[in-house]
VEXDREN-2710 file (C-alpha; in Angstrom, 1 decimal):
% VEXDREN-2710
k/r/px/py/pz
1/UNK/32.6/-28.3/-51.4
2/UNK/32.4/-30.3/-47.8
3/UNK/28.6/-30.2/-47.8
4/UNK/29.2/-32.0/-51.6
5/UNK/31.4/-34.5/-49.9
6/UNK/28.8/-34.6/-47.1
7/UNK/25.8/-35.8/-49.5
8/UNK/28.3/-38.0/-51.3
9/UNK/29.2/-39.9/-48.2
10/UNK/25.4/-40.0/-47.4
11/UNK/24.5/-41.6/-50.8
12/UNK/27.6/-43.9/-50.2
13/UNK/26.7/-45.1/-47.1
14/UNK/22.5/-45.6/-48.5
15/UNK/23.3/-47.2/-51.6
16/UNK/25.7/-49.8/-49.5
17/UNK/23.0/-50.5/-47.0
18/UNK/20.0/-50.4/-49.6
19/UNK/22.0/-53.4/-51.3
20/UNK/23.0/-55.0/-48.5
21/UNK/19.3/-54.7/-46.8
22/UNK/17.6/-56.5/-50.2
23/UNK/20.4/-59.3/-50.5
24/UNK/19.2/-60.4/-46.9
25/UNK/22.8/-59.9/-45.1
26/UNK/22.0/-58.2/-42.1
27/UNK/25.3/-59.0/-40.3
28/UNK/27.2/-57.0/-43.4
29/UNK/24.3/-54.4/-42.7
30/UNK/25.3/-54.2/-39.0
31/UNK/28.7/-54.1/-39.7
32/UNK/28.3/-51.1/-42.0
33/UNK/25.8/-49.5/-39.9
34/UNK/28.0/-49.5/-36.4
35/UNK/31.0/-48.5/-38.4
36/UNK/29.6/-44.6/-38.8
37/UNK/29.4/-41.7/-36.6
38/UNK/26.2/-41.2/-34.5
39/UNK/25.4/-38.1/-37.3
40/UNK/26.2/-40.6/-40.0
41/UNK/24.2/-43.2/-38.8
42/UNK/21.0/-40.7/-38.2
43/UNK/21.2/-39.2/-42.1
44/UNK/21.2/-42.7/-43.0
45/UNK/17.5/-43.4/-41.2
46/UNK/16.6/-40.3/-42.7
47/UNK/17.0/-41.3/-45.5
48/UNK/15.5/-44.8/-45.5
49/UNK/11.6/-45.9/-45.9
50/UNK/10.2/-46.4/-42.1
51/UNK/10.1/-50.5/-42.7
52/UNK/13.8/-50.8/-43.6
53/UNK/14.5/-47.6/-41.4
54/UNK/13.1/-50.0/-38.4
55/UNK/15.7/-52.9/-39.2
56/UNK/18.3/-51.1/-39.4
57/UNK/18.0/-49.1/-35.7
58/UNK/17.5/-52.5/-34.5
59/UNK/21.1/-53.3/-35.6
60/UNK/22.4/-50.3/-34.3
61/UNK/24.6/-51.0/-31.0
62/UNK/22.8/-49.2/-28.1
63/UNK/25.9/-47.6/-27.0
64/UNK/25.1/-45.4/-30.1
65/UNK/21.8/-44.7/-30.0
66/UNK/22.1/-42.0/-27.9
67/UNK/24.1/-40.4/-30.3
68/UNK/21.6/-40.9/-33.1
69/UNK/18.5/-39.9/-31.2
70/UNK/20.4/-36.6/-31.1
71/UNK/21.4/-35.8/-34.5
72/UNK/17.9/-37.0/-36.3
73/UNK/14.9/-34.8/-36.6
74/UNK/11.9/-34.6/-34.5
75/UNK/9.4/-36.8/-36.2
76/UNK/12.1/-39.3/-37.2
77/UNK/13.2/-39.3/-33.2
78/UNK/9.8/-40.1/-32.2
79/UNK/9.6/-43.5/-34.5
80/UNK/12.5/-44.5/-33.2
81/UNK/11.8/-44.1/-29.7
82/UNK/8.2/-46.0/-30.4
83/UNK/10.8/-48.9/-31.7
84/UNK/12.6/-49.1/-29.0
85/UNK/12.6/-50.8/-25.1
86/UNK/12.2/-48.7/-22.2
87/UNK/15.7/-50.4/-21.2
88/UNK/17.3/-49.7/-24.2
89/UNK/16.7/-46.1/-24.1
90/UNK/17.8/-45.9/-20.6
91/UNK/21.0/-46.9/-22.0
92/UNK/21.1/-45.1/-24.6
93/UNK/20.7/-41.6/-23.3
94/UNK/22.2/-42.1/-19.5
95/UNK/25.8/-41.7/-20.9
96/UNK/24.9/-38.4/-23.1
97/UNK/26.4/-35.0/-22.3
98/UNK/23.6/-32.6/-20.4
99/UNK/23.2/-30.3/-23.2
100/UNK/22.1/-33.3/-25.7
101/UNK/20.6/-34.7/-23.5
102/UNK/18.2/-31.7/-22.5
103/UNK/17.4/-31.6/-26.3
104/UNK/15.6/-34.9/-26.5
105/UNK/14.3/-35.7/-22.9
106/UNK/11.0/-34.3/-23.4
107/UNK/10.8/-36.5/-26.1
108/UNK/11.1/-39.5/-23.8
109/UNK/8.7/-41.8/-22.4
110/UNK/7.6/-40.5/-18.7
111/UNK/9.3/-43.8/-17.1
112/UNK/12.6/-43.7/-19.1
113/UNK/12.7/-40.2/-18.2
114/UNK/12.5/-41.3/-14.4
115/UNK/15.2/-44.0/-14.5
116/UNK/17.7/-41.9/-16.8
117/UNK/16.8/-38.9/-13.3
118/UNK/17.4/-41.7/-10.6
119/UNK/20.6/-42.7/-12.6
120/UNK/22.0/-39.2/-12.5
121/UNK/23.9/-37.6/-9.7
122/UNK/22.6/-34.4/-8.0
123/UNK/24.8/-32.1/-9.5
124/UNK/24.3/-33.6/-12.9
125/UNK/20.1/-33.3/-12.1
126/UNK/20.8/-29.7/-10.9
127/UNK/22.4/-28.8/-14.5
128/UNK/20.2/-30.4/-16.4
129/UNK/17.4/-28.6/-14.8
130/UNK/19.1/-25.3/-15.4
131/UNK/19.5/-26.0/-19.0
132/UNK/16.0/-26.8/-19.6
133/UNK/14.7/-23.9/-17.7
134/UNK/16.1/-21.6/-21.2
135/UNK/14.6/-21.4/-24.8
136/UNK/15.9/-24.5/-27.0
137/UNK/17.0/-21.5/-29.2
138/UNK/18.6/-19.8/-27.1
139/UNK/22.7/-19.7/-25.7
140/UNK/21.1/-21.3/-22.4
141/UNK/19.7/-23.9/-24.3
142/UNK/22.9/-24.7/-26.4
143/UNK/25.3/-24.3/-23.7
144/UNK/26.8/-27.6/-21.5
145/UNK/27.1/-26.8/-17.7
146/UNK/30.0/-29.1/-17.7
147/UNK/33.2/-26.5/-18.0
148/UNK/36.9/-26.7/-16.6
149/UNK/37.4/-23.4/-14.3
150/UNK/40.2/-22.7/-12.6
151/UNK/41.3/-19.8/-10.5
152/UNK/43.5/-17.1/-11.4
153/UNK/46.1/-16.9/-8.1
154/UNK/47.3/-20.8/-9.1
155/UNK/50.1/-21.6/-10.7
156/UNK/50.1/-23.7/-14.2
157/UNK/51.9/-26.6/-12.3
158/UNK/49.0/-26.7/-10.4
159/UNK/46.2/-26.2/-12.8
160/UNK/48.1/-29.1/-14.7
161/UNK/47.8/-31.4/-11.9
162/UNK/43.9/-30.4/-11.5
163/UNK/43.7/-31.8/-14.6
164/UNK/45.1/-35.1/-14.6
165/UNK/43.6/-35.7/-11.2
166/UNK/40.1/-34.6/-12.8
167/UNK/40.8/-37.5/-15.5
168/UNK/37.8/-36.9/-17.8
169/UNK/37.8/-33.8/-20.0
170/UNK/34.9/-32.1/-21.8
171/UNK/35.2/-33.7/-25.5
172/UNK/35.5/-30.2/-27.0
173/UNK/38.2/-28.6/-24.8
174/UNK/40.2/-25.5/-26.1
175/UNK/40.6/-23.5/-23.1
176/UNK/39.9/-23.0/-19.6
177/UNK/37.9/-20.7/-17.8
178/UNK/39.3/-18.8/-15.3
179/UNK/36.4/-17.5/-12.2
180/UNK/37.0/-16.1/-8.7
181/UNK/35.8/-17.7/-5.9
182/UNK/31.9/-16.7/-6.1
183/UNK/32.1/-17.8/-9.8
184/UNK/32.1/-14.6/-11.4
185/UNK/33.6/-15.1/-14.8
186/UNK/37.5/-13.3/-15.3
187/UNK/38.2/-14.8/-18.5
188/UNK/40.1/-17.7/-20.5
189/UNK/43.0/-19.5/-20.5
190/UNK/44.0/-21.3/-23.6
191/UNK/45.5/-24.5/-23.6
192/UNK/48.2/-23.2/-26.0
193/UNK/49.4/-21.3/-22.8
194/UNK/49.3/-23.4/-20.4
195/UNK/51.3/-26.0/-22.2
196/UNK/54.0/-23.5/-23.6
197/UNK/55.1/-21.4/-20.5
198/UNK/56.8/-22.1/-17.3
199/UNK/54.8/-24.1/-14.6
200/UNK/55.2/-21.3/-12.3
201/UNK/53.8/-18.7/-14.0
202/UNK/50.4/-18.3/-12.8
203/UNK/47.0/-17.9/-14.0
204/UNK/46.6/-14.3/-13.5
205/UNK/49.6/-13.1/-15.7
206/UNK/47.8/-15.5/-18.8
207/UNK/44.5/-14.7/-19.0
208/UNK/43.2/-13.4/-21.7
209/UNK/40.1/-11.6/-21.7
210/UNK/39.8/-10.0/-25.0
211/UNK/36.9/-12.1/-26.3
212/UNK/33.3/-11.3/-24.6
213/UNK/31.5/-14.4/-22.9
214/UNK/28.3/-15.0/-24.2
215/UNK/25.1/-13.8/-22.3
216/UNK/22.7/-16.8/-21.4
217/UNK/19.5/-15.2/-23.5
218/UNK/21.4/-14.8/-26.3
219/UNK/19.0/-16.0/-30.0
220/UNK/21.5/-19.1/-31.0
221/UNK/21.3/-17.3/-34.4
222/UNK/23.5/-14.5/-32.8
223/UNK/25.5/-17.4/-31.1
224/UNK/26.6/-19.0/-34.5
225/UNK/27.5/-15.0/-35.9
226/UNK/29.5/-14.4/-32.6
227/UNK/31.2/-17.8/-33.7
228/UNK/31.6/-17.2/-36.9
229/UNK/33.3/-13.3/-36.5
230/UNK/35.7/-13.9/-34.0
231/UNK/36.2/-18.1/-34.7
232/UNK/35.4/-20.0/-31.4
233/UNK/35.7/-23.0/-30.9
234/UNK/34.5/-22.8/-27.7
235/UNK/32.9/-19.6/-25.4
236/UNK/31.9/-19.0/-22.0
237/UNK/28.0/-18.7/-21.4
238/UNK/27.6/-16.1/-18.6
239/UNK/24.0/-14.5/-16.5
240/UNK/23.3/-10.9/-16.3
241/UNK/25.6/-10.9/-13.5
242/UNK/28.7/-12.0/-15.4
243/UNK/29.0/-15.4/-13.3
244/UNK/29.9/-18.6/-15.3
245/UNK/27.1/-20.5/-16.3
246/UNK/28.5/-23.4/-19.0
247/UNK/30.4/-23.0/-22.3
248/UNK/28.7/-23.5/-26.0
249/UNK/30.8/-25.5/-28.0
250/UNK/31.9/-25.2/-32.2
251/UNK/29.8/-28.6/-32.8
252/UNK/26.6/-27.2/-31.2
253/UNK/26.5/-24.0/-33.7
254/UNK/27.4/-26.2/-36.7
255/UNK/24.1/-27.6/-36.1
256/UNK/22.3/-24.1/-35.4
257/UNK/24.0/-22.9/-39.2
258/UNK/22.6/-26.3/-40.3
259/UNK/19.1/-26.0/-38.8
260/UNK/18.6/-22.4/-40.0
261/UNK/19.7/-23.0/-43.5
262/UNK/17.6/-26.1/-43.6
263/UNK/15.0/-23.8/-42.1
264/UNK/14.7/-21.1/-44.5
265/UNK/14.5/-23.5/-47.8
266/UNK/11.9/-25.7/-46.7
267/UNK/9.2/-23.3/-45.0
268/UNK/9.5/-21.4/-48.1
269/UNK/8.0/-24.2/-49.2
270/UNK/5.7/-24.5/-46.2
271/UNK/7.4/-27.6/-45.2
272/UNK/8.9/-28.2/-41.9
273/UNK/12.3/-28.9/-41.3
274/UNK/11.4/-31.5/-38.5
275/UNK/9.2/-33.6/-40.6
276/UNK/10.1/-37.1/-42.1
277/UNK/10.7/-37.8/-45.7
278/UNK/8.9/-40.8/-45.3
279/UNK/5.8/-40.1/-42.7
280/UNK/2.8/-41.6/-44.2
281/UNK/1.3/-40.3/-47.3
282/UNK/-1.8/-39.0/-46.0
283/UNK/-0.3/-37.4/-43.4
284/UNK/1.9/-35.7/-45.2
285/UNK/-0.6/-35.3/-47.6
286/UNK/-2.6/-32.8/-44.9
287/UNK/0.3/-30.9/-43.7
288/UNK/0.6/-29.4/-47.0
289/UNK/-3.4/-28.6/-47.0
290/UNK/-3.1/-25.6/-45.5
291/UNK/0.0/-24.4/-47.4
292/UNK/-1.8/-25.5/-50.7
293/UNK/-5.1/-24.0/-49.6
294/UNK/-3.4/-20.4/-49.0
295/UNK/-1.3/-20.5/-52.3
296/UNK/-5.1/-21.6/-54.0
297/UNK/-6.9/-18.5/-52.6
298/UNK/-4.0/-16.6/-54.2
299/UNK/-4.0/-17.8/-57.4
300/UNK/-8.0/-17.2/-57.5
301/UNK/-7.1/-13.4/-57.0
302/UNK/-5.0/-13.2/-59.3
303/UNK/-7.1/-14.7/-61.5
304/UNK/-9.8/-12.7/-60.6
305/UNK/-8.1/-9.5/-61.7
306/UNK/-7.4/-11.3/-65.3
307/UNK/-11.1/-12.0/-65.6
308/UNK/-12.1/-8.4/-65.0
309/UNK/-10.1/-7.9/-68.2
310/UNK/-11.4/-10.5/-70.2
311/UNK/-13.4/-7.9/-72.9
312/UNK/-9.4/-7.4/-73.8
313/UNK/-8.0/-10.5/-74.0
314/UNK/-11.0/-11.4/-76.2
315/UNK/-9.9/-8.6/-78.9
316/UNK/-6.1/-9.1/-78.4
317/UNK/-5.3/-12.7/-78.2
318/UNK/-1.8/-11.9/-78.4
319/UNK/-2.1/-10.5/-74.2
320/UNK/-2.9/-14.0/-73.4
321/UNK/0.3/-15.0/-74.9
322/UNK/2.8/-12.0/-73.5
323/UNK/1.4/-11.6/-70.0
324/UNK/3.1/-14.6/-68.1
325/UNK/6.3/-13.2/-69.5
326/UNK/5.2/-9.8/-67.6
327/UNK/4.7/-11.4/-64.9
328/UNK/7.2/-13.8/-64.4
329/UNK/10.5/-11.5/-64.5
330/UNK/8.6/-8.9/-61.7
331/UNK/8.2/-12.9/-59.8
332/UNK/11.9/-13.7/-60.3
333/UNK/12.8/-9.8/-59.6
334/UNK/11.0/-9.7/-56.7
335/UNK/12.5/-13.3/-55.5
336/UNK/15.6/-12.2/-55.7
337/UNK/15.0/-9.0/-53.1
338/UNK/13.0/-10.9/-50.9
339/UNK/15.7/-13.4/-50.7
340/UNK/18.5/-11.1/-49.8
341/UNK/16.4/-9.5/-47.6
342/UNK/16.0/-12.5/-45.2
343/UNK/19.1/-13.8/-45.7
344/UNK/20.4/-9.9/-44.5
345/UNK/17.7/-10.5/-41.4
346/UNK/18.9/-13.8/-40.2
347/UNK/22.2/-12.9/-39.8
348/UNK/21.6/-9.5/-38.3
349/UNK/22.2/-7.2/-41.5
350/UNK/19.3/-5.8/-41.9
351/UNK/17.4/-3.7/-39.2
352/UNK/14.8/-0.8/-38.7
353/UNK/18.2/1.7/-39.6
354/UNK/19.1/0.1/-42.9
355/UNK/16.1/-1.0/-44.2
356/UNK/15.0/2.0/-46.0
357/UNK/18.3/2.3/-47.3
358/UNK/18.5/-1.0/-49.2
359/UNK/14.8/-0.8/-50.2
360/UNK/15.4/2.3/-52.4
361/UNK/18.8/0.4/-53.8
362/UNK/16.6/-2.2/-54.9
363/UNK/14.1/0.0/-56.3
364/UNK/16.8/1.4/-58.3
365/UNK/18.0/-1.9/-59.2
366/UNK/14.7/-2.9/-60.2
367/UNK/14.1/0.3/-62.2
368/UNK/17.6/-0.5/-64.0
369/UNK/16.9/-3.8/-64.8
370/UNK/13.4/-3.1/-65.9
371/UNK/14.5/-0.3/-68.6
372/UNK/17.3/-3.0/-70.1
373/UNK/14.6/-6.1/-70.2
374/UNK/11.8/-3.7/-71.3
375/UNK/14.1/-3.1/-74.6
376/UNK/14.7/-6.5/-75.5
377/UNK/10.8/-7.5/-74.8
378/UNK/9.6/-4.7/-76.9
379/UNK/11.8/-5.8/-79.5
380/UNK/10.6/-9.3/-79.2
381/UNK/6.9/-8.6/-78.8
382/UNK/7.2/-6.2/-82.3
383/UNK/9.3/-9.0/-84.2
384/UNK/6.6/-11.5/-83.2
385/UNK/3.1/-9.5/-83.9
386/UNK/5.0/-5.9/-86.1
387/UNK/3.0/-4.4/-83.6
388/UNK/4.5/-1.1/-82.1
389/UNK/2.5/-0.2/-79.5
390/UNK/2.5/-3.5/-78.3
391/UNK/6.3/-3.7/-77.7
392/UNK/5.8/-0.3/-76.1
393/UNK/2.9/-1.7/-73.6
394/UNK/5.4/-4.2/-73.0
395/UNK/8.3/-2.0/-72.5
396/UNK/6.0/-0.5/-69.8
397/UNK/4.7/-3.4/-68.3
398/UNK/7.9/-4.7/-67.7
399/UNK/9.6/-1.5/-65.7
400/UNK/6.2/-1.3/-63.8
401/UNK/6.4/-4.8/-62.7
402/UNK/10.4/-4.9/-62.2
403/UNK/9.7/-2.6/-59.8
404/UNK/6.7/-3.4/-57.9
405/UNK/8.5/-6.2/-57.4
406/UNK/11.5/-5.3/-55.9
407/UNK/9.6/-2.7/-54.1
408/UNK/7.9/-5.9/-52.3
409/UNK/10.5/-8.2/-51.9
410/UNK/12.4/-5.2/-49.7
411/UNK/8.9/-4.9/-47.7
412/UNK/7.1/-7.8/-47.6
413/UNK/9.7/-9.4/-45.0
414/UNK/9.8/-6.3/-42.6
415/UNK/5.9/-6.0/-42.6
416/UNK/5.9/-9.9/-41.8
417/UNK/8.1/-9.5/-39.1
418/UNK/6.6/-6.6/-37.5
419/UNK/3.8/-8.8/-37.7
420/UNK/5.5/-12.3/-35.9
421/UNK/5.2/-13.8/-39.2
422/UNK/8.1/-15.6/-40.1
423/UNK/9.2/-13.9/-44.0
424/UNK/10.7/-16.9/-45.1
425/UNK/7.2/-19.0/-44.4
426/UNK/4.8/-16.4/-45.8
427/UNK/6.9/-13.9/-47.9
428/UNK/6.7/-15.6/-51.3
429/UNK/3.3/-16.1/-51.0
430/UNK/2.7/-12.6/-50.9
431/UNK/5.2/-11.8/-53.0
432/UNK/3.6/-13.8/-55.8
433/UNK/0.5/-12.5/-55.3
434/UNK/1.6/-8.9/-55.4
435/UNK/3.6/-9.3/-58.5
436/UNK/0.9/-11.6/-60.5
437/UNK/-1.8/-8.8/-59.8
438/UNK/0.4/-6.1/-60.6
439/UNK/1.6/-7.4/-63.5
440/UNK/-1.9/-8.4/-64.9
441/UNK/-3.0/-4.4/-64.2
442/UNK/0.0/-3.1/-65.9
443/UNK/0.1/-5.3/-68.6
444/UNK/-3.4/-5.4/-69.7
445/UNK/-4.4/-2.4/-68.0
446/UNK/-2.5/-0.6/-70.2
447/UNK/-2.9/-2.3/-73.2
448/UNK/-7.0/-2.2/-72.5
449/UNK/-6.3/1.9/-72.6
450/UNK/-3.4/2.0/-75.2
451/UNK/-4.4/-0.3/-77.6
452/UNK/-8.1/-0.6/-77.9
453/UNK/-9.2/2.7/-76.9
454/UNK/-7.5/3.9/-80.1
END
């Protein structure tokens, strides 16, 4: 429902600016621009054609174009950058936290780069530095250095004056983080308790340590399920040595759910999530060579096994009718299994323990639904042609099929992975392939012995 409301708002917001951009009325445009959130404002450019998208980032207010740089996608990030002053970005960017910012300062020109350094303090330099020495996908490279810690022999009265003198708060603040005097981390204490008990209780009789902090080479993937199953808002990012390193925050792994979901439906595609919508044609044209090329050279084989059987399709038309059929429900069968199964993988329920497990389920799903399909397509196939055997090569066809392709979809993605192939890039792919040639064998293999040879 909110990612409904999400696209609803985004059409709102592109249908309003579309109209205003084509009546001329670039103030109303402005207006309606720098009225939206930094994430608003980049699914907006997104979404607009690279000469309007150009007008409208130069109407929006530098004090948010940090924000947006942040929140589009590579490619898109890039443009913009090309569109804008080396001042401008300075100015954008120099007021970001450290952990956004370390997302897009490679992206930056060398010289904005050196101005937004100069401008920073050493501390803030020294954080930065120690963000971007982790993995973008990692907890080191979500996490901001910039945490409230407090120790644990001061009293609440205390940590409450910290506070106020310290002014400026992290803008996602829950809880603080309680460490002794080398930094090693103790544990948390909520703001809940700190507001609700006496200001002379003291730290040490509060803290609560029952949630785990997060270790600094931690796959983001496992940071958003460590979210999600004990719901953080916010969580401490530790070294091997348990000392406090920064905190990862509830916004940061909304965009790690967002980025793997967006992930896994476009590179089974063989698209790329970082792309633009509206990069030029031929350049998009050539990015999909290669994916076109390798779905090509399957097809061919495929085809290749149907032309070995040609003699039979030549002497029973009626094949050349009932074969997709064969070989679309192992496609679908197999979809379905190879979907679960990466879904199971990205979120960690799936391994080298349980995979053998759930592959013979699915082969007895497969064999299941193969043996009630096969019925109703041997039915079908004898109401169409009053051919018996037929429906029974069908009937066969069908099972065989059903199950080679759930057989695949439970393997194809752990043979990929053992391989560093990502399953959701290359699994259908194969998938297809396996089930089309399979499907041809069965199908008119059988029927070439079956059927003719009596």
């Amino acid at each position: 429902m909110r990612e409904l409301q999400h696209e609803e708002k985004t059409a709102r917001h592109l249908d309003r600016v579309s109209d205003a951009l084509e009546g001329g009325v670039l103030s109303q445009v402005k207006q309606l621009v720098n009225s939206l959130s930094g994430a608003e404002i980049g699914d907006l450019l997104e979404s607009l054609p690279q000469t309007e998208r150009q007008v409208v980032w130069d109407l929006v207010e530098v004090d948010l174009d940090g924000d947006v740089l942040v929140e589009v996608n590579d490619e898109v990030r890039a443009g913009l950058i090309r569109y804008s002053s080396p001042d401008d970005l300075v100015q954008a960017v120099g007021d970001l936290d450290i952990d956004d910012l370390a997302d897009i300062l490679d992206d930056l020109p060398d010289a904005v780069v050196t101005n937004v350094l100069r401008a920073m303090d050493r501390q803030d330099r020294d954080r930065l530095t120690q963000v971007m020495s982790y993995p973008e996908d990692s907890a080191g490279g979500l996490m901001n250095p910039d945490v409230v810690t407090v120790r644990p022999d001061v009293s609440l009265d205390v940590v409450l004056r910290y506070l106020r003198l310290r002014g400026e708060l992290p803008e996602v603040f829950d809880q603080l983080f309680v460490v002794d005097r080398s930094g090693q981390y103790l544990g948390q204490l909520r703001l809940s308790e700190l507001l609700t008990n006496e200001p002379s209780s003291h730290v040490s009789e509060l803290i609560d340590s029952s949630t785990a902090s997060i270790p600094v080479e931690m796959p983001a993937r496992q940071v958003a399920t460590e979210f999600e199953h004990h719901d953080l808002v916010s969580a401490p990012v530790t070294d091997r040595d348990g000392f406090l390193l920064g905190q990862i925050t509830i916004d940061d792994v909304v965009d790690v759910i967002r980025e793997e979901g967006e992930h896994m439906v476009l590179t089974a595609a063989g698209l790329d999530e970082e792309d633009d919508m509206f990069a030029p044609i031929v350049q998009s044209a050539r990015r999909r060579w290669v994916w076109l090329g390798v779905n090509l050279v399957t097809a061919l084989l495929a085809a290749l096994v149907l032309y070995a059987f040609q003699p039979t399709l030549d002497e029973l038309v009626e094949l050349a009718v009932l074969f997709p059929v064969v070989m679309s429900m192992g496609g679908i069968a197999g979809t379905q299994t190879l979907t679960l199964m990466i879904r199971g993988m990205a979120t960690g329920q799936v391994s080298a323990r349980n995979s053998m497990a759930i592959m013979r389920r699915e082969l007895a799903v497969g064999v299941l639904n193969g043996l009630v399909f096969s019925v109703i397509i041997a039915a079908v196939a004898y109401l169409w042609y009053g051919n018996a055997g037929l429906g029974v090569v069908m009937a066969i066809a069908i099972i065989l099929n059903l199950m080679a392709g759930a057989l695949a979809g439970a393997l194809i993605p752990v043979i990929l992975r053992r391989m560093s192939i990502d399953p959701a890039l290359a699994g259908g792919v194969v998938l297809t392939t396996v089930t089309d040639v399979i499907g041809i064998l069965a199908f008119i293999g059988l029927a070439s012995y079956l059927l003719l040879l009596n």
